[in-house]
N, C-alpha and C positions, 0 to 999 in steps of 0.2 A: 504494500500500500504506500501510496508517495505523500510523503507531508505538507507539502508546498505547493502552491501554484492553483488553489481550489478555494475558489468565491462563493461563498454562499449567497445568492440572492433569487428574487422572485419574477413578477413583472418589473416592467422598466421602472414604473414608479416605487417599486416596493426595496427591502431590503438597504443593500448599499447604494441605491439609485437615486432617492429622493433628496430635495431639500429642505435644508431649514433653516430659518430666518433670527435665531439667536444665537446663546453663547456656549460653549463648552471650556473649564478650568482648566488650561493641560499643568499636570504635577508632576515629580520627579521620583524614583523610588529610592529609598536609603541609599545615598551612594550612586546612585546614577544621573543620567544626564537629565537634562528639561526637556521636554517633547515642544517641539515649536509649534507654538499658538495660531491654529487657523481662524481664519475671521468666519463669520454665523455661522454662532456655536450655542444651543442649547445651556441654559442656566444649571439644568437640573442632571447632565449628565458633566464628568468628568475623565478625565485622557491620564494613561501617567504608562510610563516605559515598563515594560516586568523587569527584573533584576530572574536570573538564574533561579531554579526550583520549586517556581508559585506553580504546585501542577492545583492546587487547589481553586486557582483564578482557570486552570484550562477544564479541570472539571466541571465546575459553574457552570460556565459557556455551552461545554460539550453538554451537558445535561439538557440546557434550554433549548436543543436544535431538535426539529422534527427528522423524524426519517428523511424527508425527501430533503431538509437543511443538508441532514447528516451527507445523503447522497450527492449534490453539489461540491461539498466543502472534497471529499477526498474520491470523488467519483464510482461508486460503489456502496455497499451495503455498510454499515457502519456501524454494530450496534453497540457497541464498547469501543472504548480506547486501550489497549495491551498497553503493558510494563512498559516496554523498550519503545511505541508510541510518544508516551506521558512522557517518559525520561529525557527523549530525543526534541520534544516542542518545548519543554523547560530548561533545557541546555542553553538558553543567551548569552549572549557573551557581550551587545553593544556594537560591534563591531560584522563578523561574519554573519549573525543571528541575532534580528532585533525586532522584538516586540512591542506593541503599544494596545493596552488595553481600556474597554469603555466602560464605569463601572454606575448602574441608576444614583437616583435619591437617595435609595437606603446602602449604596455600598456594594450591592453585591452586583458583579462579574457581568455585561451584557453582551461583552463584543469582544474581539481582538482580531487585529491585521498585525502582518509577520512580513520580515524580508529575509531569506535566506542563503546563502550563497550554495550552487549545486552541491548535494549530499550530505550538505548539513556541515561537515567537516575539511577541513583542510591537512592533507599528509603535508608532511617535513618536505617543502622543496617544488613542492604544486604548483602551479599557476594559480595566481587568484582566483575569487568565483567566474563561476563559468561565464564565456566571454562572447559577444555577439562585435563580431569583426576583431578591433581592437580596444574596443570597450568595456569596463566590469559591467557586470551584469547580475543579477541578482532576482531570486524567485518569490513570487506575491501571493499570500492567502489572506483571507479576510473571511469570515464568518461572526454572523451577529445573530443572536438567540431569536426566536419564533415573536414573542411576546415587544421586539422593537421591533422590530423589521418596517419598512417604511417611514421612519422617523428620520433617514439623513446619518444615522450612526455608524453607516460602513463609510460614506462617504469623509466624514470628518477621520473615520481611522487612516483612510487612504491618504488622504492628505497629511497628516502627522507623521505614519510611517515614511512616506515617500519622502518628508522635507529629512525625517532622519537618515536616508538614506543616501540622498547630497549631501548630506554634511560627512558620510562616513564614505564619500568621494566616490560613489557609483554612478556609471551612467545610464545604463539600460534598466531598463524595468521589465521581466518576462509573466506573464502569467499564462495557465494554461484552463480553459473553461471547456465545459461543455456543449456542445454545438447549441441547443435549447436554450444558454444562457445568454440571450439577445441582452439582459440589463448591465451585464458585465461591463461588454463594451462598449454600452452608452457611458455608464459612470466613468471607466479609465478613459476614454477620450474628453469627458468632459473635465478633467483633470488632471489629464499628460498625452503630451501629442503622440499617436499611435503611428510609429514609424514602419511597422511590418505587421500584416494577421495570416497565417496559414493553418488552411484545415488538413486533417487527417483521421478521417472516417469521422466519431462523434466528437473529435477534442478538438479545439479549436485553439493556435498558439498568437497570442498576442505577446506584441513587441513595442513598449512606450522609452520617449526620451524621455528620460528621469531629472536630468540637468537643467531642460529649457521648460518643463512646465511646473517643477518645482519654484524656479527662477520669475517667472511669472505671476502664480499664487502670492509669494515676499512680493513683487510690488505691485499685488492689488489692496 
């Protein structure tokens, strides 16, 4: 099962697709960085980076996804997360592996988008993440529980992750969707220029500059 690169979203308007017209906090987690502040942002939801081993924020999350969320996010049947799953999404580091999750009113867990560099890990001596020409590149998930879905919550993560992922000097952005998921690719174009999309039976691979529509977002 591949960890990465699996949107959960609905209709165009629904899930990570929608807008919204106020404020979100972004916070930072003991010891990590600030998540840069995007503009209409929800009052009552809040943004803040994971730090390494909150599988208890990916349980939340994974709890609140319906089957057919579940089947979006990792393109298949879903109905647990295994050990070496949980271990391997809470392995951040900031850098190769960066998380930024959405948490309600009360606190608890509603969202998280992820950038990851191919396979999660880096051997002694590798090339950096996986690389589209001569650019880093970096792989995109996003899943937001059943119960927001339509509020604008995927899209504010996308934009947090993605500003944190210029700042940790990536250019490309990859994600890979399922052909059905027509809202994907409303949201990431309307939020990073989509420089490449190719299909391949049901999976469909999108390809965003990560530099120039980050770059954009800062000065709007």
């Amino acid at each position: 099962m591949r960890l990465v690169s699996r949107i959960v979203t609905g209709a165009v308007t629904s899930t990570v697709a929608s807008a919204h017209t106020s404020t979100v906090t972004a916070t930072a987690p003991a010891g990590g960085r600030p998540v840069p502040r995007p503009h209409d942002r929800p009052p009552s939801v809040t943004l803040r980076e994971l730090g390494p081993g909150e599988t208890d924020v990916l349980d939340a999350v994974f709890a609140g996804l319906s089957g057919h969320s579940r089947y979006l996010r990792f393109h298949g049947a879903t109905p647990r997360l295994t050990g070496p799953v949980r271990r391997t999404l809470a392995a951040v580091d900031g850098r190769r592996h960066i998380a930024v999750a959405a948490f309600g009113p009360d606190g608890v867990p509603i969202g998280i988008a992820r950038l990851i560099g191919s396979g999660g890990t880096q051997r002694r001596g590798a090339a950096a993440p996986e690389a589209v020409g001569n650019l880093r590149a970096v792989e995109l998930a996003i899943e937001v529980v059943d119960a927001w879905q339509g509020q604008g919550i995927g899209r504010r993560l996308l934009v947090a992750v993605a500003a944190r992922g210029r700042q940790e000097r990536y250019a490309r952005l990859v994600a890979d969707v399922v052909a059905e998921n027509t809202a994907m690719r409303v949201l990431l174009a309307s939020v990073l220029p989509i420089v490449s999309v190719e299909t391949d039976g049901h999976q469909v691979t999108l390809t965003a500059d990560l530099r120039a529509g980050v770059l954009g977002l800062a000065a709007a």
